[in-house]
MDTraj code that builds the backbone (N, CA, C; nanometers):
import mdtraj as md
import numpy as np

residues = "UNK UNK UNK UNK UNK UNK UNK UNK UNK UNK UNK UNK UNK UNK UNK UNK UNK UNK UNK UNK UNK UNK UNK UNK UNK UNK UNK UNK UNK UNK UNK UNK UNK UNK UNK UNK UNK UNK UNK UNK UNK UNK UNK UNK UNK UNK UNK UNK UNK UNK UNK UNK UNK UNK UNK UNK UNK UNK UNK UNK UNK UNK UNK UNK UNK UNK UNK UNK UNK UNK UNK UNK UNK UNK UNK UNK UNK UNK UNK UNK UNK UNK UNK UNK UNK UNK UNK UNK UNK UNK UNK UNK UNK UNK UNK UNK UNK UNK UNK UNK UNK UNK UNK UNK UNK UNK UNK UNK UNK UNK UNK UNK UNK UNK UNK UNK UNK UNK UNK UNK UNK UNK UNK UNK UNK UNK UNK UNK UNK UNK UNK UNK UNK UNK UNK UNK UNK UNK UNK UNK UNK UNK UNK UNK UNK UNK UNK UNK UNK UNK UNK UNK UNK UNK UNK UNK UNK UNK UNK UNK UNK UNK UNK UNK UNK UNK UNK UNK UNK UNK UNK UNK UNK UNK UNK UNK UNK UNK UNK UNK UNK UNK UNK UNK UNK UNK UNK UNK UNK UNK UNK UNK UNK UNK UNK UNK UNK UNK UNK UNK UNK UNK UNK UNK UNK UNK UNK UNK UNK".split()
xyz = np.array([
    [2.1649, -1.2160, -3.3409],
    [2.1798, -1.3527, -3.3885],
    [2.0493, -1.4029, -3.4502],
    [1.9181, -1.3657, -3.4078],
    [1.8410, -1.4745, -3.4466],
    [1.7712, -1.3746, -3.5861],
    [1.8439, -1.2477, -3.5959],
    [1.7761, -1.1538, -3.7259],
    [1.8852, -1.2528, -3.8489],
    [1.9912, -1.3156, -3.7982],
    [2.1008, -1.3530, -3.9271],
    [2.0146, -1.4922, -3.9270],
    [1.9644, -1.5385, -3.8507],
    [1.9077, -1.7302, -3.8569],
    [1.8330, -1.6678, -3.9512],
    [1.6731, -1.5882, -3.9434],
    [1.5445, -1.5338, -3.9800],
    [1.6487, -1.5220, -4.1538],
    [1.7347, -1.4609, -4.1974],
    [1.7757, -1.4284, -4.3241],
    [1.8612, -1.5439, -4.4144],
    [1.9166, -1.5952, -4.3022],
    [1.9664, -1.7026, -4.3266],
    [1.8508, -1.8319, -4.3794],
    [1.7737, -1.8722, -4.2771],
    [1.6731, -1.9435, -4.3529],
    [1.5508, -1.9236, -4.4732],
    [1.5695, -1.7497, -4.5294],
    [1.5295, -1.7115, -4.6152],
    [1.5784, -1.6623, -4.7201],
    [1.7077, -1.6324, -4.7602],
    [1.7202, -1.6210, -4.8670],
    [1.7942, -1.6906, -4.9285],
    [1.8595, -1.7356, -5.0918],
    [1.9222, -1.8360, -5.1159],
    [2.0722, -1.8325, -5.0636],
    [2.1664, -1.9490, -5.0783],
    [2.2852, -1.9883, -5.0515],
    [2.3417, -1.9189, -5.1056],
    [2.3615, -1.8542, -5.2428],
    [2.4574, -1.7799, -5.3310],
    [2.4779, -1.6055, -5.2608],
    [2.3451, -1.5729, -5.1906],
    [2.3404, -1.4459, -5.1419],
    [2.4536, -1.4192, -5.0602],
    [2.5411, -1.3341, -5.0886],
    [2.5967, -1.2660, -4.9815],
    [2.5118, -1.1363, -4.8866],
    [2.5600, -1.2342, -4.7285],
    [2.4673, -1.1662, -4.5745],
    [2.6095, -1.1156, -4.5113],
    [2.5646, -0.9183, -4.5117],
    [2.6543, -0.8429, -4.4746],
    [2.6100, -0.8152, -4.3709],
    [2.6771, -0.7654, -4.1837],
    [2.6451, -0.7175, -4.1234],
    [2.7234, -0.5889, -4.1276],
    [2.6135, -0.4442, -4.0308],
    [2.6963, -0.3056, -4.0577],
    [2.7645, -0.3165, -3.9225],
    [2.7666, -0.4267, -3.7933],
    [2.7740, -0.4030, -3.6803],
    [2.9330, -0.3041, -3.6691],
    [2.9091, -0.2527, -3.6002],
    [3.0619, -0.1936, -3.5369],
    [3.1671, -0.2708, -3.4249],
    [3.0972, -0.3387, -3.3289],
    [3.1348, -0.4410, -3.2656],
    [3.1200, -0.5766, -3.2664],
    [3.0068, -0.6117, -3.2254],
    [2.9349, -0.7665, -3.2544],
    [3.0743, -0.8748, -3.3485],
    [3.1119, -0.9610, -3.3058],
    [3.1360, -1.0607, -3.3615],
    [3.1163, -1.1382, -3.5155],
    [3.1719, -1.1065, -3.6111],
    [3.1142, -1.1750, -3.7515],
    [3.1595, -1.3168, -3.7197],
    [3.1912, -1.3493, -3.6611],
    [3.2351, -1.5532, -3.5907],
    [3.0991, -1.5741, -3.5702],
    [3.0529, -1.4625, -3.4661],
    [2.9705, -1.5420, -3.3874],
    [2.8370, -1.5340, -3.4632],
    [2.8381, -1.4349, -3.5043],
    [2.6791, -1.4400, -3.5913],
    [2.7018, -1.4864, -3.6851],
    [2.7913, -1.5418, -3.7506],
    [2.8084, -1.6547, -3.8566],
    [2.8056, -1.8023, -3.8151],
    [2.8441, -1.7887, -3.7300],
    [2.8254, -1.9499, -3.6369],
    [2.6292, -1.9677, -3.6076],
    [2.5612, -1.8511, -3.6026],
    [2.4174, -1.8841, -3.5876],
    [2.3663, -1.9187, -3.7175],
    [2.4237, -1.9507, -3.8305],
    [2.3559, -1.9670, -3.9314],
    [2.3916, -2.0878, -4.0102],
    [2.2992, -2.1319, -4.0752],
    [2.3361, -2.2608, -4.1633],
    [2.4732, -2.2734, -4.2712],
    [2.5004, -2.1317, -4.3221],
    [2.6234, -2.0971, -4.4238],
    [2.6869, -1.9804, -4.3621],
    [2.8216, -2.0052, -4.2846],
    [2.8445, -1.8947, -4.2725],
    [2.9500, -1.8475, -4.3393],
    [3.0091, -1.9311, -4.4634],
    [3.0886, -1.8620, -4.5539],
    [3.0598, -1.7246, -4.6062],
    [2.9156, -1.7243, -4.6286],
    [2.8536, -1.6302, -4.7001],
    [2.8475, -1.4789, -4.5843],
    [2.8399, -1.4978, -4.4998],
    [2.8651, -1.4104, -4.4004],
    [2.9920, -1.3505, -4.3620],
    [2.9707, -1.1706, -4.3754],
    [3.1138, -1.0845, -4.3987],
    [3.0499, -0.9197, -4.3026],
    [3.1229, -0.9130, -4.2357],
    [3.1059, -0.7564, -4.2051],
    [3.1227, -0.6295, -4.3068],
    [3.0528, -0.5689, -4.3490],
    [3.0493, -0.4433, -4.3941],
    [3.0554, -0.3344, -4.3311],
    [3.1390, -0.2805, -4.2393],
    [3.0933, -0.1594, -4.1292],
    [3.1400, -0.0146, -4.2092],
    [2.9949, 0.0810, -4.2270],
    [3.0066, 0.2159, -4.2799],
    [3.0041, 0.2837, -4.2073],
    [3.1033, 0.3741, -4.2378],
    [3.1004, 0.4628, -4.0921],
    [3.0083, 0.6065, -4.1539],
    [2.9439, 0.7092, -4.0280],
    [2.8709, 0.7648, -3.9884],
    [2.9304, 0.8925, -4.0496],
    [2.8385, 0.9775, -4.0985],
    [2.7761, 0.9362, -4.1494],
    [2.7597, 0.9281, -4.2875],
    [2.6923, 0.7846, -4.3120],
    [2.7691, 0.7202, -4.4344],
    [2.7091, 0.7622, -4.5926],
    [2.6257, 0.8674, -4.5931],
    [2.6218, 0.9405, -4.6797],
    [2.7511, 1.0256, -4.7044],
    [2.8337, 1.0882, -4.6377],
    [2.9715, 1.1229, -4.6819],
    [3.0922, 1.0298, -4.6354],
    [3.1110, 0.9508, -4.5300],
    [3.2248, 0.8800, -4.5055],
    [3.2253, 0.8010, -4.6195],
    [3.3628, 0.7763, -4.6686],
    [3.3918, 0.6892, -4.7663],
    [3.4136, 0.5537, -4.7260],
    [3.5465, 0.5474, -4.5974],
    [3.5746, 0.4344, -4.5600],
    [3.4373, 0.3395, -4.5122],
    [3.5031, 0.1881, -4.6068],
    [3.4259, 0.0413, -4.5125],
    [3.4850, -0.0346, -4.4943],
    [3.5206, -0.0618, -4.3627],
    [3.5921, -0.1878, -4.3015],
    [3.5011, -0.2989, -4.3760],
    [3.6071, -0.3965, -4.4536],
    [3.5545, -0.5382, -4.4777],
    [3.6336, -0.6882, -4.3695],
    [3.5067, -0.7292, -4.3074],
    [3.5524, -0.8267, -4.1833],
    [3.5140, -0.9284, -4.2308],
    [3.6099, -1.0088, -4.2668],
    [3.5690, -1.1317, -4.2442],
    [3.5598, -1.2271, -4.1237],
    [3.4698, -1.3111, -4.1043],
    [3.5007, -1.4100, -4.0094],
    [3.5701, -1.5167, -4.0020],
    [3.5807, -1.6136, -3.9390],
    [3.6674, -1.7358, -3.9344],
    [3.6427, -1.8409, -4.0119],
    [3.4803, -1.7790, -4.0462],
    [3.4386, -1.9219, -4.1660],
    [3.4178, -1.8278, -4.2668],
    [3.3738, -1.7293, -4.3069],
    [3.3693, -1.6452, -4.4227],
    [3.5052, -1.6515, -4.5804],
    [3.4087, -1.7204, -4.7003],
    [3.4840, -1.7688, -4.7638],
    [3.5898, -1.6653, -4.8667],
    [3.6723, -1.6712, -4.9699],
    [3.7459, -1.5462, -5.0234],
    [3.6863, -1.5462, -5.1119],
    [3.5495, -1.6021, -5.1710],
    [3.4420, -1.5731, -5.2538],
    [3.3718, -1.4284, -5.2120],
    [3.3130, -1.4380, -5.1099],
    [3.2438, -1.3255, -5.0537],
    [3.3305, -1.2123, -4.9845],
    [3.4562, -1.2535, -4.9393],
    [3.5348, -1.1162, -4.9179],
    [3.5180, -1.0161, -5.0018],
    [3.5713, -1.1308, -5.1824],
    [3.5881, -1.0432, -5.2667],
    [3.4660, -0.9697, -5.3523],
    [3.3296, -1.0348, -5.3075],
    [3.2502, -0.9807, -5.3568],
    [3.2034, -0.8452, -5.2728],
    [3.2386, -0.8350, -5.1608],
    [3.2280, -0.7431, -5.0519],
    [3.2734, -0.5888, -5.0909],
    [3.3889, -0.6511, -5.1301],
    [3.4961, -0.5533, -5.1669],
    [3.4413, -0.4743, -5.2902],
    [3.4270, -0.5708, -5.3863],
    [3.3752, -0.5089, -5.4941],
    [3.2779, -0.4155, -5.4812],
    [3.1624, -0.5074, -5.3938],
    [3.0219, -0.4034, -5.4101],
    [3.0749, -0.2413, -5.3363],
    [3.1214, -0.2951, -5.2200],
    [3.1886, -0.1459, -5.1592],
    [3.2343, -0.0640, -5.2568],
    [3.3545, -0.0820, -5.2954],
    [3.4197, -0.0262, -5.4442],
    [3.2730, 0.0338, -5.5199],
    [3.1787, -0.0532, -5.5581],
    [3.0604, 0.0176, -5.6535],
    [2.9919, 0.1121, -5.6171],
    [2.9814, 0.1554, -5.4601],
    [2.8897, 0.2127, -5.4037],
    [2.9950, 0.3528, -5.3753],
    [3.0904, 0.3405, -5.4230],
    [3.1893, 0.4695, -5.4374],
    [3.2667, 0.4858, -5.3266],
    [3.2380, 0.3541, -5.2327],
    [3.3479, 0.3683, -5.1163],
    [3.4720, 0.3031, -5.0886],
    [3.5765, 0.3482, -5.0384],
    [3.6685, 0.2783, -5.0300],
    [3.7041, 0.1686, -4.8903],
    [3.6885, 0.0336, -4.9835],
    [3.7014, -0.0635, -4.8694],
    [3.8285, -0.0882, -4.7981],
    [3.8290, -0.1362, -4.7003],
    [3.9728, -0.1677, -4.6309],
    [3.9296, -0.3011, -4.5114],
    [4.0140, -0.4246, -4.5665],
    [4.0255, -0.5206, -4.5031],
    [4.1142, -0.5345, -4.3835],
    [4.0383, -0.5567, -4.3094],
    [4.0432, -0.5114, -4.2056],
    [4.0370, -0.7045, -4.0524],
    [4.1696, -0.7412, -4.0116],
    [4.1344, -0.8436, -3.9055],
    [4.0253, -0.8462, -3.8072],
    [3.9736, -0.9614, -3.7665],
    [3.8376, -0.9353, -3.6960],
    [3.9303, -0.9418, -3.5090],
    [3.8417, -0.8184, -3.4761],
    [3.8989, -0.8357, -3.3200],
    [3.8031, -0.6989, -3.2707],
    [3.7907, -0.7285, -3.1244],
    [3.7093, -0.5907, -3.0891],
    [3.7766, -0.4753, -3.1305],
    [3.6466, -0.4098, -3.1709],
    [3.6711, -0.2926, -3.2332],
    [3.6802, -0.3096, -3.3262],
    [3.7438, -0.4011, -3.4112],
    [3.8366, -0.3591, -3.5784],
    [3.9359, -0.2495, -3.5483],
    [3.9296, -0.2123, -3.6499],
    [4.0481, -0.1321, -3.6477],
    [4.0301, 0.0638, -3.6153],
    [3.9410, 0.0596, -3.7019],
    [3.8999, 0.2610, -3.6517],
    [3.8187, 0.2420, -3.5203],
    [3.7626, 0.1901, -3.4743],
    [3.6981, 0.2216, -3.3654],
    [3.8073, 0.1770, -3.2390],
    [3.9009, 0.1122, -3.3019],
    [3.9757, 0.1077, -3.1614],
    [4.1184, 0.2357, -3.1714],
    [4.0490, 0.3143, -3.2827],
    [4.1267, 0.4665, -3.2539],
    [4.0283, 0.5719, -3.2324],
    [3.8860, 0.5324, -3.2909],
    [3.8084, 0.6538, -3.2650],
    [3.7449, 0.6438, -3.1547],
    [3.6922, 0.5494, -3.0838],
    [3.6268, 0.5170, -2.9526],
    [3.7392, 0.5978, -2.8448],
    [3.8944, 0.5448, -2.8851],
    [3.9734, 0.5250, -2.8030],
    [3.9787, 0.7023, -2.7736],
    [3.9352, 0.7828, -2.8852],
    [4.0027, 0.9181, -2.9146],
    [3.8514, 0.9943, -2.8239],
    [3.7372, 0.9694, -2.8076],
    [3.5971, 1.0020, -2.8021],
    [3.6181, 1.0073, -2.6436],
    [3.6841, 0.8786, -2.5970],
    [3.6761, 0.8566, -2.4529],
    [3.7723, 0.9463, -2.3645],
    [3.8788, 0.9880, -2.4706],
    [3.9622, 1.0792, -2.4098],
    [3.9117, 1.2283, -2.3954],
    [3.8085, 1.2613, -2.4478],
    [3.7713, 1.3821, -2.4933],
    [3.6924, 1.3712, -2.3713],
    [3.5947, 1.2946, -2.3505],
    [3.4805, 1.2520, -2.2714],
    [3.5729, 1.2963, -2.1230],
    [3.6529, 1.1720, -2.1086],
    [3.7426, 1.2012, -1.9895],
    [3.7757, 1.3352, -1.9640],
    [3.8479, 1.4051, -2.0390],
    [3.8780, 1.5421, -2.0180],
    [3.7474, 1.6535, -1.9620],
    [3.6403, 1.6465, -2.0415],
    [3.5381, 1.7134, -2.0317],
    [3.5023, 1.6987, -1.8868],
    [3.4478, 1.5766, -1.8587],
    [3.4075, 1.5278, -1.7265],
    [3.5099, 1.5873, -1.6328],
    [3.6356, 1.5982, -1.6378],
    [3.7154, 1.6831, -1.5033],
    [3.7212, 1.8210, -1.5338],
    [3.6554, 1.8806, -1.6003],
    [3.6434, 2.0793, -1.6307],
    [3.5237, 2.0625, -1.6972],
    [3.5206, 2.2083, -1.6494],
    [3.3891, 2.2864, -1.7411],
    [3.4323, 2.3280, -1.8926],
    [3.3551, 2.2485, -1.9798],
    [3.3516, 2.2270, -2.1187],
    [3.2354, 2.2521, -2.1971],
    [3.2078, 2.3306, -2.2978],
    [3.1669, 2.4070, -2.3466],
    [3.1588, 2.2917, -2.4787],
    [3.0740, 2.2112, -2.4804],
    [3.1018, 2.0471, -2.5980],
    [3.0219, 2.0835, -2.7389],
    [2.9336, 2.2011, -2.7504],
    [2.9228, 2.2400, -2.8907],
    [3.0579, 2.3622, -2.9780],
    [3.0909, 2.4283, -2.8597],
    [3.2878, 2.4965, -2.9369],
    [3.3600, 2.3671, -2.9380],
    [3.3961, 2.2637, -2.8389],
    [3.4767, 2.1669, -2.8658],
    [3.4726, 2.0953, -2.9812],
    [3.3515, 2.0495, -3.0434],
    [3.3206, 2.0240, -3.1204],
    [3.3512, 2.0947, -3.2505],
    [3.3509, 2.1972, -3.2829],
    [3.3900, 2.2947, -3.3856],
    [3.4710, 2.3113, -3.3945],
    [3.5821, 2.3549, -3.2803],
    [3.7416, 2.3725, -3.2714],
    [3.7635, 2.2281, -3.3456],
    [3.7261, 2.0905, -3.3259],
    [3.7949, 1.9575, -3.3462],
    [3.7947, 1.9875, -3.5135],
    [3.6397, 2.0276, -3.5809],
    [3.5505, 2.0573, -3.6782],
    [3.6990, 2.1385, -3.8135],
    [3.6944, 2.2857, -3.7391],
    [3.7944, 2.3906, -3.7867],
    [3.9510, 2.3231, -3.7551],
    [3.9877, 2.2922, -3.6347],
    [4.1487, 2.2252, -3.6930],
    [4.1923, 2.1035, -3.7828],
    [4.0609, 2.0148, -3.7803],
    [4.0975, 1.9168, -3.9312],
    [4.1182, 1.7681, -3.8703],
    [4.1138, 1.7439, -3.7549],
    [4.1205, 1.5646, -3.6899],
    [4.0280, 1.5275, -3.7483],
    [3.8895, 1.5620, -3.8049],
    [3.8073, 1.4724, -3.7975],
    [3.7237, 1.5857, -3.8190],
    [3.5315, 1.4758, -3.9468],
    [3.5053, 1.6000, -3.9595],
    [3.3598, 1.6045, -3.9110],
    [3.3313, 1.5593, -3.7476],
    [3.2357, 1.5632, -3.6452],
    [3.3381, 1.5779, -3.5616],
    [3.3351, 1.6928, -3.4047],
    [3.3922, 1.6236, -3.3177],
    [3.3210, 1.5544, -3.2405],
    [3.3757, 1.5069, -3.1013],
    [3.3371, 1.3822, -3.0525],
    [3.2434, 1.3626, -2.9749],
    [3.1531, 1.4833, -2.9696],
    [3.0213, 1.5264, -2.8848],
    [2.8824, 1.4969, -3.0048],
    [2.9304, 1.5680, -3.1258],
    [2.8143, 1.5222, -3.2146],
    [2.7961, 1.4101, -3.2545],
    [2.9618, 1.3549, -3.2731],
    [2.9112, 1.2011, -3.3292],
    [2.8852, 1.1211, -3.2382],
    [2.8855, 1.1311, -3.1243],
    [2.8230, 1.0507, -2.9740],
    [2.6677, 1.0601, -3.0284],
    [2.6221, 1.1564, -3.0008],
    [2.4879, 1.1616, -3.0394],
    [2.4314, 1.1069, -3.2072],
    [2.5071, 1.1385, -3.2698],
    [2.4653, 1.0812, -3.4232],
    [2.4458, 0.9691, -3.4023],
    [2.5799, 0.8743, -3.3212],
    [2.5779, 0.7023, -3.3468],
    [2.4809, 0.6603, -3.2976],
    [2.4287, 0.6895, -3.1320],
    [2.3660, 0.6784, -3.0022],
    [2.4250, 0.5951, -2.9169],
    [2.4288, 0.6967, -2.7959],
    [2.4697, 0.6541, -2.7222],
    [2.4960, 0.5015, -2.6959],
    [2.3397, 0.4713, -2.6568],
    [2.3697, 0.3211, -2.5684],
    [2.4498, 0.2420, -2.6830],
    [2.4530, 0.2574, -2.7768],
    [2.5479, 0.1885, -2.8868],
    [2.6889, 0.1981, -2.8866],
    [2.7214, 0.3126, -2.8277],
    [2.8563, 0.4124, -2.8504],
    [2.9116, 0.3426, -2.7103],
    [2.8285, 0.3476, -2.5923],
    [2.8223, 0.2631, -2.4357],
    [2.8675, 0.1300, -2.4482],
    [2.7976, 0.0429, -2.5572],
    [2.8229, -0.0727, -2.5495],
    [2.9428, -0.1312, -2.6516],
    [2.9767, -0.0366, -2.7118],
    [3.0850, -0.0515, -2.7892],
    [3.2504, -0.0048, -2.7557],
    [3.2322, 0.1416, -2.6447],
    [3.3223, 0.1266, -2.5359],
    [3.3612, 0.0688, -2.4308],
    [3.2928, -0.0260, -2.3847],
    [3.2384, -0.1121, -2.2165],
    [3.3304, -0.2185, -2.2518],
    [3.2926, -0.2536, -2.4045],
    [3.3481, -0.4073, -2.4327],
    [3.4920, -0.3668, -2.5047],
    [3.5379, -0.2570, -2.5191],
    [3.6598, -0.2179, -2.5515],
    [3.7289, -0.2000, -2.4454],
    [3.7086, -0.1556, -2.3463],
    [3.7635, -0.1376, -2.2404],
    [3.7871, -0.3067, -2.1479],
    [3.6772, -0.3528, -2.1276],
    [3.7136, -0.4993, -2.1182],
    [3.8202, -0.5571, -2.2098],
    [3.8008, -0.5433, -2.3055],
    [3.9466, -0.5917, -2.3971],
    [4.0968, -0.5373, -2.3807],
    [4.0845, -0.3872, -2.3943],
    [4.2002, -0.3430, -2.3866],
    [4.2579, -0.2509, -2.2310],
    [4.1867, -0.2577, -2.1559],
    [4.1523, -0.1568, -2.0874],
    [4.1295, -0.0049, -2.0664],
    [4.1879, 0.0350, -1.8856],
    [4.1093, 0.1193, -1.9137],
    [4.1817, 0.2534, -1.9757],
    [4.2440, 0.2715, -2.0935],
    [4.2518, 0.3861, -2.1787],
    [4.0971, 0.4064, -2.2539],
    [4.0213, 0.2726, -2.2246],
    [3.8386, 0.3554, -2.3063],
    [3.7691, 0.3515, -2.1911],
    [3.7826, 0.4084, -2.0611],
    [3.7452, 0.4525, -1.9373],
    [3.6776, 0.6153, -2.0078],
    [3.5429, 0.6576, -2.0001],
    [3.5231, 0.8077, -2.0408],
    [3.5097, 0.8551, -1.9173],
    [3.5432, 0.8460, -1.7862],
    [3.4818, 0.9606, -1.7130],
    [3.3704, 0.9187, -1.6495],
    [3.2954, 0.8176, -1.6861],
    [3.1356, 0.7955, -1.6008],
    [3.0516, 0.8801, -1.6953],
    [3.0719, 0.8922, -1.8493],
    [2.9548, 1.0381, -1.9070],
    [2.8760, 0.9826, -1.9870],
    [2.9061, 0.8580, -2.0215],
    [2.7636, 0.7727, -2.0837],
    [2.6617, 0.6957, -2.0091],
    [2.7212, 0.6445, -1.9792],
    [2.6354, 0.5349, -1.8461],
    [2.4666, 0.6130, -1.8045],
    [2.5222, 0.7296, -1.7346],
    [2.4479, 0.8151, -1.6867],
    [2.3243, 0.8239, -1.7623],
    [2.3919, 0.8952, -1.9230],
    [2.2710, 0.8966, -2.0058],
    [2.2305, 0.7878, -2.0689],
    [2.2549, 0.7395, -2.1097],
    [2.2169, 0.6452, -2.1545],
    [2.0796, 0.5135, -2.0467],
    [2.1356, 0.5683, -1.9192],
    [2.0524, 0.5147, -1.8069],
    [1.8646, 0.5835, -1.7836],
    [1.9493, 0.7139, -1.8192],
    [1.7963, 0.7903, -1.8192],
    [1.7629, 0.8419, -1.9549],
    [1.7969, 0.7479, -2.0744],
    [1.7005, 0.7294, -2.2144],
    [1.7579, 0.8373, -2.3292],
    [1.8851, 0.9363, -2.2696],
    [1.9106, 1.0096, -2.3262],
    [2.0518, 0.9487, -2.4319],
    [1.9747, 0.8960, -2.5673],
    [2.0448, 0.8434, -2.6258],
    [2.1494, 0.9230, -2.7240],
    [2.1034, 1.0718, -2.7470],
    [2.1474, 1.1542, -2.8534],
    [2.0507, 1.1832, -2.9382],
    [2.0746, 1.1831, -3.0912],
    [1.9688, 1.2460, -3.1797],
    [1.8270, 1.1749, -3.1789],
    [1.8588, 1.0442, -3.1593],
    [1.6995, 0.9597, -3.1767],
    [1.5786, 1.0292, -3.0548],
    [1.6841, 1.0037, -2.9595],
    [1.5366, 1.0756, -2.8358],
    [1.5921, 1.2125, -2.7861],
    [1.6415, 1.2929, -2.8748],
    [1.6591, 1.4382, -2.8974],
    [1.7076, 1.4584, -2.7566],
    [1.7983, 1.4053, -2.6421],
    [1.8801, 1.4432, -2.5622],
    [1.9932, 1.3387, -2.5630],
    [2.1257, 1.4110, -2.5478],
    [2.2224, 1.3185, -2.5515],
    [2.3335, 1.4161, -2.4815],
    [2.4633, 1.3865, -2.5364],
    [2.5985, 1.4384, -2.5241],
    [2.5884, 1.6395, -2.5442],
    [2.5364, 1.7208, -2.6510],
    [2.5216, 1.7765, -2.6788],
    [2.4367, 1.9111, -2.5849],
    [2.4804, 2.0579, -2.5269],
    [2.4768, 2.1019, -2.4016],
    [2.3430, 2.1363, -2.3991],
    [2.2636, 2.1970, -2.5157],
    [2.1520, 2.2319, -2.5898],
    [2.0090, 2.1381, -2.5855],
    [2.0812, 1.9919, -2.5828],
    [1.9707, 1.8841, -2.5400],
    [1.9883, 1.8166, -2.4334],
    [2.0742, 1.8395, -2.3144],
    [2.0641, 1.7406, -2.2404],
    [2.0852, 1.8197, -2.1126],
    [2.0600, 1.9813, -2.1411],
    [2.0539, 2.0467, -2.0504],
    [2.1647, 2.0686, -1.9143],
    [2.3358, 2.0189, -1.9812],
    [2.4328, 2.0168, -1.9111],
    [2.4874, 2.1499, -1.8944],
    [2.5440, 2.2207, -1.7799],
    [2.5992, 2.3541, -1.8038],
    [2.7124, 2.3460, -1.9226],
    [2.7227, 2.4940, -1.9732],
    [2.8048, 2.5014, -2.0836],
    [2.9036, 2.5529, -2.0553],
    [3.0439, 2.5008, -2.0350],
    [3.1487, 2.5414, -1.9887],
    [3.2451, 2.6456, -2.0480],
    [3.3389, 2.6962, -2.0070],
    [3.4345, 2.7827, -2.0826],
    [3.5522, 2.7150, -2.1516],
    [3.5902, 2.6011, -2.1542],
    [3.6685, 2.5723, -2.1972],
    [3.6920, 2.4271, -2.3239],
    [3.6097, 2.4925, -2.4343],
    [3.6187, 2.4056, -2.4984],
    [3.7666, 2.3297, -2.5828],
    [3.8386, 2.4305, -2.5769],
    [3.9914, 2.3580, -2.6363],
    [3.9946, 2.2393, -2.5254],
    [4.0008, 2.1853, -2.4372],
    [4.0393, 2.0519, -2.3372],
    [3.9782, 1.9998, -2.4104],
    [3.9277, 1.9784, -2.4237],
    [3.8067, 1.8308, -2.4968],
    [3.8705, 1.7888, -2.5872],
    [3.8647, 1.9502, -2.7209],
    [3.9553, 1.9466, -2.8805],
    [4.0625, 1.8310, -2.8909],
    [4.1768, 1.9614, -2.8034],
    [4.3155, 1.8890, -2.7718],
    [4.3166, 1.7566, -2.7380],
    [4.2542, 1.7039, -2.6867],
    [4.2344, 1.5703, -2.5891],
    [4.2268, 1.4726, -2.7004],
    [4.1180, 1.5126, -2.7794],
    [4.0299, 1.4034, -2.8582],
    [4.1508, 1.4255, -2.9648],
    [4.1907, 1.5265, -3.0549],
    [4.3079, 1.5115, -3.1383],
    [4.4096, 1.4496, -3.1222],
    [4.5039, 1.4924, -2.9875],
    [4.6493, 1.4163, -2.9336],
    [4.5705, 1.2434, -2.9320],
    [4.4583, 1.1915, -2.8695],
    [4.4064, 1.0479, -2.8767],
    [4.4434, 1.0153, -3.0550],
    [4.3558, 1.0845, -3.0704],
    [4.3665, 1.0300, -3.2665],
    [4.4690, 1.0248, -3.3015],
    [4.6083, 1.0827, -3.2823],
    [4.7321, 1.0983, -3.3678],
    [4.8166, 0.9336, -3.2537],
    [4.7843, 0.9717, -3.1022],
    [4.8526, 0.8856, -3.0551],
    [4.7969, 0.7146, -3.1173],
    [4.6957, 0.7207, -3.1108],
    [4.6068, 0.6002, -3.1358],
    [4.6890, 0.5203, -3.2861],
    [4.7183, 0.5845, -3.3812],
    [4.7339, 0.5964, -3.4936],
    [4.8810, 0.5367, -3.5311],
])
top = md.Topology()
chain = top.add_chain()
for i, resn in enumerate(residues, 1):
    res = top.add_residue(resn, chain, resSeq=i)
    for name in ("N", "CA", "C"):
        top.add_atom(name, md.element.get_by_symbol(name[0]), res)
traj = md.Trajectory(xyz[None], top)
């Protein structure tokens, strides 16, 4: 909130102020600012050198001036936008969180092997990280606080198992502080059975959907 006041009281009125948040509220951080017509969610997903999709969020005061300029710039930057209602999650993260946590869950009750799981997800075509790398790409405590408050909303189908908390408690965020989800950095045994995870996190994505 007080990075949108700081931009808000600096740049002019005509500017359109995009946030990339994935969760966070565009109400509410538009409500901290003097104009919050001008205020619109942009969320790119990860990572956004190849993802195309951008959720465009508007908020409750966000005007159809800046939707549509939203849209456009998205459109210019070669991605394809999709308007999208504001509510936790939006809309992909309350299938991909939902799909991550199932994988998570699964893993946590067997021995899982989360760099093959990952590849199997990779080679059958759901998605083109599975749900161990992009834990670590996003980071964790981000990925934590963006499931916690999904699960408060919807319940507990975004329950993972107890497998973030943990790390995320002892600093192991994923790629930034080079231990995370991943068996190689965070020094978890490497299990035999990476299809559970796969299967898990795929059947989530199709059910979610």
């Amino acid at each position: 909130v007080r990075v949108h006041e700081q931009i808000d009281a600096t740049v002019r009125p005509d500017i359109l102020v995009a946030t990339n948040t994935s969760g966070l509220s565009v109400t509410a951080l538009a409500d901290a600012t003097r104009t919050p017509s001008r205020l619109i969610g942009l969320h790119f997903f990860n990572p956004a050198s190849t993802m195309r999709l951008v959720e465009v969020i508007a908020g409750a005061a966000t005007d159809d001036v800046a939707i549509a300029r939203a849209v456009e710039l998205a459109a210019q930057l070669g991605k394809t936008p999709v308007r999208v209602r504001e509510c936790p999650g939006f809309v992909v993260n309350r299938i991909l969180v939902r799909a991550m946590a199932e994988a998570y869950r699964a893993a946590a009750a067997a021995a899982v092997d989360r760099r093959a799981a990952d590849r199997v997800v990779v080679e059958g075509g759901p998605a083109p990280m599975g749900p161990f790398a992009l834990g670590d790409l996003v980071g964790l405590d981000v990925l934590e606080s963006i499931r916690a408050d999904l699960e408060s909303a919807y319940g507990d189908r975004f329950a993972d198992g107890g497998t973030l908390a943990p790390l995320v408690a002892r600093g192991a965020l994923g790629r930034k502080t080079g231990a995370g989800l991943v068996p190689d950095s965070d020094g978890a045994p490497t299990g035999t059975e990476p299809v559970v995870a796969a299967v898990y996190y795929a059947a989530a994505m199709d059910e979610a959907r």
